[in-house]
N, C-alpha and C positions, 0 to 999 in steps of 0.2 A: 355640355354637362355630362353626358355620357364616358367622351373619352377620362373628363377629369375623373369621376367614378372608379374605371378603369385603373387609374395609374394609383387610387387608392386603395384598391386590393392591391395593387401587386407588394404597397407596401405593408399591408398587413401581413403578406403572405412571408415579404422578408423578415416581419418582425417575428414570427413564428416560427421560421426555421432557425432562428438567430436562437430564439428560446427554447427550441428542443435543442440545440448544438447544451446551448448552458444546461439545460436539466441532464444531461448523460453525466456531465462534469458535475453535477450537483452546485452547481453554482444560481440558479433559479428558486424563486417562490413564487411563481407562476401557479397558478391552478391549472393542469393540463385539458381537464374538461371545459374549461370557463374560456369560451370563446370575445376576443374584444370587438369590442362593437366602432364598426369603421365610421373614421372622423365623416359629418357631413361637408361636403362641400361647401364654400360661399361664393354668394357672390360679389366677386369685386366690385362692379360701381353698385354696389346694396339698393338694387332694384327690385323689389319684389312681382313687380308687373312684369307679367309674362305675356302677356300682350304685348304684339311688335307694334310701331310705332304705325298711325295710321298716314297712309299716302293720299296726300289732299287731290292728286287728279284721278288715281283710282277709285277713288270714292268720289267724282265726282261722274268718272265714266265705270261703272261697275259693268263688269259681265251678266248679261239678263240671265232670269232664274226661270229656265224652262220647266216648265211643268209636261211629263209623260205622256206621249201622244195620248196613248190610253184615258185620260181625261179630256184631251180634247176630241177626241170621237166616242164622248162616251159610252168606255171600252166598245169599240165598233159595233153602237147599238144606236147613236145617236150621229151621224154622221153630217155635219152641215152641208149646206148645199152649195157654200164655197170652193168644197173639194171636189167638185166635177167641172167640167167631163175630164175622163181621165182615159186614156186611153192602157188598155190592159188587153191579157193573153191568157185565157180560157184554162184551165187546166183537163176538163174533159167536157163532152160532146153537151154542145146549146143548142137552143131552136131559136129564129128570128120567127117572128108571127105578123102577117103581113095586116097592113089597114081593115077592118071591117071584115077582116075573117077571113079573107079571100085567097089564102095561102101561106105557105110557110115553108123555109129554108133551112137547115143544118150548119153550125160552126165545129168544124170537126177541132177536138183538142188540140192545144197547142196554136192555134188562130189568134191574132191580135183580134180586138170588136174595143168597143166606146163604152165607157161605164157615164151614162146622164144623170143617174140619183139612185137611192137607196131608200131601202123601204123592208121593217122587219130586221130579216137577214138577206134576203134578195138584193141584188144589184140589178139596174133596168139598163139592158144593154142593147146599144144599134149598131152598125155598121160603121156610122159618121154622126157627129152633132148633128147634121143636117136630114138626115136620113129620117122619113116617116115609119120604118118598119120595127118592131120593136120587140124585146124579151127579157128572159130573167133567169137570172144563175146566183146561186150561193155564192157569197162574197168568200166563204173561203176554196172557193172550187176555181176563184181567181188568182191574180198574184197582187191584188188592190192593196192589199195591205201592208207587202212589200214594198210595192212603190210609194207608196206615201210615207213609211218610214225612212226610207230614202232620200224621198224630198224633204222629211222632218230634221236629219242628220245634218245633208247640205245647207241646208236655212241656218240651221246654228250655227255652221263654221263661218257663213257668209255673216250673220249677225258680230261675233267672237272676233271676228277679223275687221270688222266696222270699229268694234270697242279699241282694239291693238290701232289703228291708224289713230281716230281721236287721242285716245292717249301720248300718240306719237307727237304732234298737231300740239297739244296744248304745253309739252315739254319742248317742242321747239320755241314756244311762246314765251314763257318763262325763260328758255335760255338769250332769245333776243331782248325782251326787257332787260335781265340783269349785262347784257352786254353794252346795250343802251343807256342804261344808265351810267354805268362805272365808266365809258369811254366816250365822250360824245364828238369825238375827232374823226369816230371810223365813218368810211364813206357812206354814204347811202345807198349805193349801187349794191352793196356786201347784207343791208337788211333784206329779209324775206318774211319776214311777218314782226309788225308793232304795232301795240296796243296805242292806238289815238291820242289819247288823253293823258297818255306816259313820253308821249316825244317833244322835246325840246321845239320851241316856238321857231325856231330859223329854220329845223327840218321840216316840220309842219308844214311850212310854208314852201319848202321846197317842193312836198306831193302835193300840197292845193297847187303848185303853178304845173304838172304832170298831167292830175288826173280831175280835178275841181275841187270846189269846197268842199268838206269834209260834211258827211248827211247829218241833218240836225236832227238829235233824240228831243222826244217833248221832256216834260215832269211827270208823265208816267215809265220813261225809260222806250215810249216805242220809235220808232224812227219812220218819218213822214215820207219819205220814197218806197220806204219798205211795205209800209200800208196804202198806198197807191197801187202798188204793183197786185199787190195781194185782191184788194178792190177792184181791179182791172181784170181779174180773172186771168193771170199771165202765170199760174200755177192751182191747178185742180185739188191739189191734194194738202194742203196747208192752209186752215182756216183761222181767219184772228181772233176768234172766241175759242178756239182751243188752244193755243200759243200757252206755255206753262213761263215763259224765261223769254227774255229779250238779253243776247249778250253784249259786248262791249264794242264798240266801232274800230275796227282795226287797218292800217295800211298792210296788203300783203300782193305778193306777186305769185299768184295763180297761172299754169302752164307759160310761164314766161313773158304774163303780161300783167302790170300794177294796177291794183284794182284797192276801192275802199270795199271792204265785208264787213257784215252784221250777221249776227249766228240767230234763231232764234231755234224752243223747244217745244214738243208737239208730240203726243200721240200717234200710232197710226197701229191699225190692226188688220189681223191676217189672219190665216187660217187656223196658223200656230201661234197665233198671242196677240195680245198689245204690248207694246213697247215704246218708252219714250224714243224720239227721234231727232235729229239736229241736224238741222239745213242750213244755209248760208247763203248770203244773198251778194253778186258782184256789183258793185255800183259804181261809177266812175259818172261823171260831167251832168251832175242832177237827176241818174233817174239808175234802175235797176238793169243792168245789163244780162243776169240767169241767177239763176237758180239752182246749185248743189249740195248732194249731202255732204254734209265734212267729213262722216267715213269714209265713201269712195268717190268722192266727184264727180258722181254722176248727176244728170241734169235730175230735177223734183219734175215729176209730171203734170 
């Protein structure tokens, strides 16, 4: 919009020298004060939505909306007790106070020590998590708040870059259904991720004789190996009352080996937020073979 802008001064600007050339020649009835007012642009396909069109997998993987450490430690005055121990580096001189009074040691500035909890503005600081001896230094006489901003930074890219893989994941998805469908001559060997329920009944049958039957979803959409494994306690951190999405049963080939997956979505919180999450489950020959997330495929713990 801009450049077309652009190229309509320049024609004003011709059309004005053009009209002073005529007023010297007295050939003009121009008003020379009375400036014209430059044509507006249109738009060709007569869109007046200026909203770009929405992208149905980024909006189905959006980038999380972090909220400013600053309110998660509110403004480091309330600091959870999930942020410790942390280990940190003094900026000037601490005292360790030993058990029952019985003595006491010097951290000369510049000394790494163990930040265990907070309290006030003090930070209670020891030698080692393990360590009975104990003391207190102002959190800003540490570099605690540093390092947590730090670790707040790296957790977003590692979040950010979770989002960029899904998104990757679900456009190769779409790119093999539409390939599947329009061509159903190509080998099998050449698929790497198809939606179950979108493959032709003779392929089908080609990964049931691979990998086994394909896992049966109830009428509520959940899948009966996948709630065995979950009941089994064969993953800590994924609970089936918090499950938001059960997704679609899919053939795909995971580090070079065919596996049926089911994705399911979940909650999970940390220091720096909650966040929805999306695991996947490898299943082959009736039962649940692990457990990964679909952003980095790492095992669920």
């Amino acid at each position: 919009m801009g450049v077309i802008g652009f190229m309509n001064r320049e024609k004003v600007y011709d059309f004005l020298n053009k009209d002073k050339g005529s007023k010297l020649k007295g050939q003009s009835t121009v008003d020379p004060q009375k400036k014209p007012n430059p044509s507006i642009p249109r738009n060709e396909n007569n869109n007046t939505d200026k909203n770009p069109p929405i992208d149905p997998i980024e909006e189905k993987y959006p980038f999380p909306d972090f909220k400013p450490i600053e309110d998660l430690v509110g403004n480091w005055k309330k600091i959870p007790n999930s942020a410790f121990p942390r280990q940190v580096t003094v900026k000037v001189k601490a005292k360790y106070t030993f058990a029952g009074g019985a003595g006491s040691s010097t951290i000369p500035a510049g000394r790494k020590t163990t930040a265990l909890s907070f309290s006030g503005n003090q930070l209670v600081i020891a030698p080692s998590s393990q360590s009975k001896i104990r003391g207190e230094i102002s959190i800003d006489d540490t570099d605690y708040k540093q390092i947590l901003v730090s670790e707040y930074e790296k957790y977003k890219n590692r979040k950010r870059k979770v989002v960029l893989t899904q998104r990757q994941r679900a456009r190769l998805i779409a790119a093999e259904e539409l390939k599947n469908s329009s061509a159903q001559s190509i080998p099998s060997q050449s698929v790497t991720i198809a939606t179950a329920s979108k493959l032709p009944k003779t392929r089908l049958a080609e990964y049931e004789n691979q990998i086994g039957q394909i896992p049966k979803r109830g009428n509520d959409g959940r899948v009966k190996i996948m709630i065995n494994s979950l009941m089994a306690g064969e993953v800590s951190e994924i609970k089936i009352n918090e499950i938001s999405n059960w997704g679609p049963i899919r053939y795909e080939i995971v580090d070079g080996q065919a596996y049926w997956t089911g994705t399911v979505t979940y909650n999970t919180t940390s220091l720096f937020g909650t966040f929805p999450t999306e695991a996947m489950a490898l299943m082959r020959n009736g039962k649940v073979v692990d457990w990964l997330y679909t952003g980095s495929l790492e095992e669920v713990p």
